[in-house]
C-alpha positions in Angstrom: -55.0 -122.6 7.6 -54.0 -124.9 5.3 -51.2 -127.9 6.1 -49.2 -126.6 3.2 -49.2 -123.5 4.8 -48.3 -124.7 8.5 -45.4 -126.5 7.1 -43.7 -123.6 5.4 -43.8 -121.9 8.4 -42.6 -125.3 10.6 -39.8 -125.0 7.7 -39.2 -121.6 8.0 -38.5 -121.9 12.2 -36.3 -125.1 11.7 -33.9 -122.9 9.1 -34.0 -120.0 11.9 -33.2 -122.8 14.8 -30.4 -124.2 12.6 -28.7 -120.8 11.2 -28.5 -119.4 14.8 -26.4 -123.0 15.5 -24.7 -123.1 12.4 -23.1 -118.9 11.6 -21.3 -118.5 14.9 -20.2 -122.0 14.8 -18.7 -121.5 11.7 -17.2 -118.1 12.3 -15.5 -119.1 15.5 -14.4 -122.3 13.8 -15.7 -124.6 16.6 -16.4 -128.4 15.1 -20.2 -128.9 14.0 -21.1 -132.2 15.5 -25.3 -133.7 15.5 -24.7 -134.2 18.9 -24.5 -130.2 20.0 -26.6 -129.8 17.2 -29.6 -131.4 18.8 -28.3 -130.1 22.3 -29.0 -126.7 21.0 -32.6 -127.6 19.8 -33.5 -129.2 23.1 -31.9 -125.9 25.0 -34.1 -124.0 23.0 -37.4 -125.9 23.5 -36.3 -125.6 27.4 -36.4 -122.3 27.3 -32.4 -122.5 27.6 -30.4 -120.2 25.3 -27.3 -119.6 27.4 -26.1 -117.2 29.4 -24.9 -113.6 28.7 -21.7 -112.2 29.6 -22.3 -108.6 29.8 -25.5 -108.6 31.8 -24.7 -112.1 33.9 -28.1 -113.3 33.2 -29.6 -115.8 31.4 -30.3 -115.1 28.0 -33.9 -116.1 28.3 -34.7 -113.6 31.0 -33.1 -110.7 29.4 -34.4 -111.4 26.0 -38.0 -111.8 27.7 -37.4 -108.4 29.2 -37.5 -106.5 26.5 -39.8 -108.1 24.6 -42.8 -105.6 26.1 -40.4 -102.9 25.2 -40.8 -103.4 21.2 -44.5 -104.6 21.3 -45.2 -101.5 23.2 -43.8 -99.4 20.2 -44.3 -101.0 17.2 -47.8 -102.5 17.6 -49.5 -99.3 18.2 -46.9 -97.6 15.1 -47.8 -100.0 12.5 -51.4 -100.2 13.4 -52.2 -96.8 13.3 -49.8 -95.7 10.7 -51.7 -98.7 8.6 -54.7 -97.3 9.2 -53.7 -93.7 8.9 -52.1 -94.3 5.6 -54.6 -96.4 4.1 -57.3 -93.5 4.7 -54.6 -91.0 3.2 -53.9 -93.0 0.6 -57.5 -93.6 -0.5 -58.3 -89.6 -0.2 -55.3 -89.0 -1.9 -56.7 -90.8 -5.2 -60.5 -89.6 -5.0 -58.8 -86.0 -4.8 -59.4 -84.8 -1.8 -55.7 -84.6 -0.3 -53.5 -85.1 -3.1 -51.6 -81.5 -2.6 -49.8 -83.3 0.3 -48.7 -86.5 -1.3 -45.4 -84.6 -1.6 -45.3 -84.4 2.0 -46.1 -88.6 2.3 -43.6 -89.4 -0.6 -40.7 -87.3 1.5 -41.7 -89.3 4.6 -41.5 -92.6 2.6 -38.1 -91.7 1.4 -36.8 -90.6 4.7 -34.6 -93.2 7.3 -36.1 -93.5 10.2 -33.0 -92.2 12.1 -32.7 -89.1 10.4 -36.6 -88.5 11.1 -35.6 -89.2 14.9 -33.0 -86.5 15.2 -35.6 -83.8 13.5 -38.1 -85.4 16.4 -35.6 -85.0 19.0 -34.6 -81.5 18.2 -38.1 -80.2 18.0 -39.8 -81.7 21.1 -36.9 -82.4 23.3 -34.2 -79.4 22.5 -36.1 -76.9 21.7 -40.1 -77.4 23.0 -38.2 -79.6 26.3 -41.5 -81.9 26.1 -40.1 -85.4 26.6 -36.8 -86.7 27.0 -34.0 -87.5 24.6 -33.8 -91.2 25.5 -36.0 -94.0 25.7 -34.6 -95.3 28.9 -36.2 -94.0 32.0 -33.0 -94.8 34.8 -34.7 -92.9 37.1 -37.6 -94.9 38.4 -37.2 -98.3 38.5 -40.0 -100.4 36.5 -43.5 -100.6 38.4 -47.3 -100.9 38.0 -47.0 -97.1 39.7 -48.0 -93.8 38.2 -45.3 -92.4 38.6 -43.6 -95.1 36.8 -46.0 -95.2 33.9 -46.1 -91.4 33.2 -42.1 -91.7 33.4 -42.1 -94.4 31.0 -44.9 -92.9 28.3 -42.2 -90.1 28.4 -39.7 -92.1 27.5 -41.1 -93.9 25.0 -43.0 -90.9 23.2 -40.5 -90.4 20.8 -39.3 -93.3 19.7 -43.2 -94.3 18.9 -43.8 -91.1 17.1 -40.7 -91.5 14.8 -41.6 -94.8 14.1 -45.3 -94.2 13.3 -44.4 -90.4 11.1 -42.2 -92.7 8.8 -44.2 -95.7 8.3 -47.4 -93.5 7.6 -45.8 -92.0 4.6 -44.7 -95.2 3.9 -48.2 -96.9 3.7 -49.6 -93.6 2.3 -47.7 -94.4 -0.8 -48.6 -98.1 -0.9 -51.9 -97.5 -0.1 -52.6 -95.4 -3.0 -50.9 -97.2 -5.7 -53.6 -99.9 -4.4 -56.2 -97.6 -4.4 -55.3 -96.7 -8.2 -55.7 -100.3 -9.1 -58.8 -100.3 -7.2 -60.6 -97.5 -8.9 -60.2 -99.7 -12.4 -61.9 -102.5 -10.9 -65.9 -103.1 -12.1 -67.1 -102.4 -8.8 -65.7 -99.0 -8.5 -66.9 -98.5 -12.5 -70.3 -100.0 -11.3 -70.6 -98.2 -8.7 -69.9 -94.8 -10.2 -72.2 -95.3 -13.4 -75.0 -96.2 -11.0 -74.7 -93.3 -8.9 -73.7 -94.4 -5.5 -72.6 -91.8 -3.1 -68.8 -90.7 -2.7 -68.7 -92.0 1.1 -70.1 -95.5 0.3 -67.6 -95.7 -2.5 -64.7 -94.5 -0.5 -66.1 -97.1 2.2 -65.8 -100.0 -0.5 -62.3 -98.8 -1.7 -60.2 -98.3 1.9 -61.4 -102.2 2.9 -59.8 -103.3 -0.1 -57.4 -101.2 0.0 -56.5 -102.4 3.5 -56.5 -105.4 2.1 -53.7 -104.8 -0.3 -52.0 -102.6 2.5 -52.0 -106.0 4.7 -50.6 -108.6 2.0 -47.4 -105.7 2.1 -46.9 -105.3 5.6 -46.6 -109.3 5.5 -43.3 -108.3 2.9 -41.9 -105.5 4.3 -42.0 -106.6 8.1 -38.6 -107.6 8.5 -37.5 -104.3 6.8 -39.9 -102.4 9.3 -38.3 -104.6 12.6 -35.4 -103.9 11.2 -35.4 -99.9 11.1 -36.9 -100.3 14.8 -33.7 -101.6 16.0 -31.9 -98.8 14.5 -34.0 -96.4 16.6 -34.1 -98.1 19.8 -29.8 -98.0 19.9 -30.3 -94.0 19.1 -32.5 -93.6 21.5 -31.2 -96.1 23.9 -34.5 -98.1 24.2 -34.3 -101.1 26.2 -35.8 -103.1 23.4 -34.4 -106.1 21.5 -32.6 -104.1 19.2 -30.7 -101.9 21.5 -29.6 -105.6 22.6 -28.7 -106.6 19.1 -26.2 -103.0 19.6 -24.7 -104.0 22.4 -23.8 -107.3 22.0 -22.2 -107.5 19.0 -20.0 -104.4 20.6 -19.8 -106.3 23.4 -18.9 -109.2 21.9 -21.7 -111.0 23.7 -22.5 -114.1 21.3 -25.1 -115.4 23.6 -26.9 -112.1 23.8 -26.4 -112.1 20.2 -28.1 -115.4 18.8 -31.3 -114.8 21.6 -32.0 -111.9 19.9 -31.7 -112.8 16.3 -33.8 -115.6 17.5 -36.3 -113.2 19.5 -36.1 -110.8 15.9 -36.6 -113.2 13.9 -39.8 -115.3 15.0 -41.0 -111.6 16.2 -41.5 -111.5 12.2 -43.0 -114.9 11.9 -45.5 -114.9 14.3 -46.6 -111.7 12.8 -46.5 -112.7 8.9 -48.6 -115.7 10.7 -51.0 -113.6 12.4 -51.2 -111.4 9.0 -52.1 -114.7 6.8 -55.1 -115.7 9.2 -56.3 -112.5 9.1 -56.0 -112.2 5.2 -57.5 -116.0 5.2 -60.8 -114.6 6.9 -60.4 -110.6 7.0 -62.8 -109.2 9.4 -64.1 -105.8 7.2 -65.2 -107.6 4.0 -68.5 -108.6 5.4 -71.2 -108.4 2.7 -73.1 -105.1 2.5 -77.0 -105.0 2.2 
């Protein structure tokens, strides 16, 4: 990576460090002083971010608890929903699937929550597949099988509304980069020489992917974002249900860990996602 690069994003964590110190400072009018200023930053680096009054815990511990929670759902949602949509996205323009881009462009348009309640009534009201929540209170957490095939239960649904919106989402990226694709020269070349339609649909989802990646890097935030809304409907013990509850709670603590937790969640992925453009493992050359 290059050192330009790694100091926009040692910039980007200082401003992160020092607006999670400065906004509740200011809005409970305490006195900003450089001493608690570098007090907080050395709390931080020691793993110290206070201690929260609704769950009497430490922040820390709480905030590492429900870490798992969101990578468990949102890692598998984006990936496959990336992949998914890429693939649709790609058909879609060769002509092959286009009579359901309605379909995709509804998705797209569609907030996740409202997606969630069509979910909910479908598999839990009326099919009684899964649960309603995402919170399994009756087993307590364990490398058990019991415990596991609670939890998948659990977290069925908020996964699946997370990965039904975001594939119509990247559907409709993925093919307005797929449209720009097919008026490239290779794709020309490639035609007027006679190549087949799968080696040509091969050439155009990798850099199609590609395009699809350099968005996900912009829309993150956005996609963390509507993930918090879903895990306080469902009651998901992820970050975001924590970001709920302690602003009702009044919990400021609670409340800076997490935009803390939230908010490097999204730069260690826009990190991860500009090494991987840097060097991206699927455009090896073809013989």
């Amino acid at each position: 990576m290059r050192p330009e690069k790694i100091i926009e994003y040692l910039v980007t964590a200082w401003l992160i460090i020092t607006l999670d110190w400065l906004l509740p400072n200011l809005f409970r009018g305490n006195v900003l002083t450089l001493k608690n200023y570098i007090e907080f930053i050395i709390n931080i680096f020691r793993g110290n971010l206070g201690w929260s009054n609704w769950l009497w815990a430490p922040v820390t511990q709480i905030v590492l608890r429900a870490l798992p929670f969101d990578i468990s759902v949102l890692t598998p949602a984006i990936l496959i929903s990336w992949v998914s949509g890429a693939y649709i996205g790609v058909k879609s323009v060769r002509g092959r699937i286009r009579i359901l881009l309605p379909i995709f462009y509804a998705l797209n348009s569609a907030p996740m929550f409202w997606v969630a309640m069509l979910l909910i009534l479908l598999f839990s009201t009326y099919l009684g597949l899964v649960p309603p929540t995402g919170t399994p209170y009756s087993v307590l957490p364990s490398l058990t099988t019991r415990y596991i095939v609670v939890y998948i239960r659990h977290w069925f649904l908020p996964f699946l509304s997370a990965t039904v919106v975001l594939v119509g989402f990247w559907a409709v990226q993925a093919r307005q980069s797929a449209v720009g694709e097919m008026n490239n020269g290779y794709m020309k070349y490639g035609e007027a020489v006679g190549l087949r339609a799968d080696i040509l649909d091969r050439y155009l989802f990798r850099n199609t992917m590609m395009g699809s990646l350099a968005v996900l890097a912009i829309y993150l935030g956005s996609i963390i974002g509507g993930n918090a809304v879903l895990e306080a409907m469902f009651q998901y013990p992820g970050v975001g249900y924590l970001a709920q509850q302690a602003l009702l709670r009044g919990d400021l603590a609670l409340a800076r860990g997490v935009f803390l937790a939230m908010s490097f969640m999204v730069l260690a992925a826009n990190l991860i996602i500009d090494l991987v453009l840097e060097r991206p493992p699927w455009t090896t050359q073809e013989q």
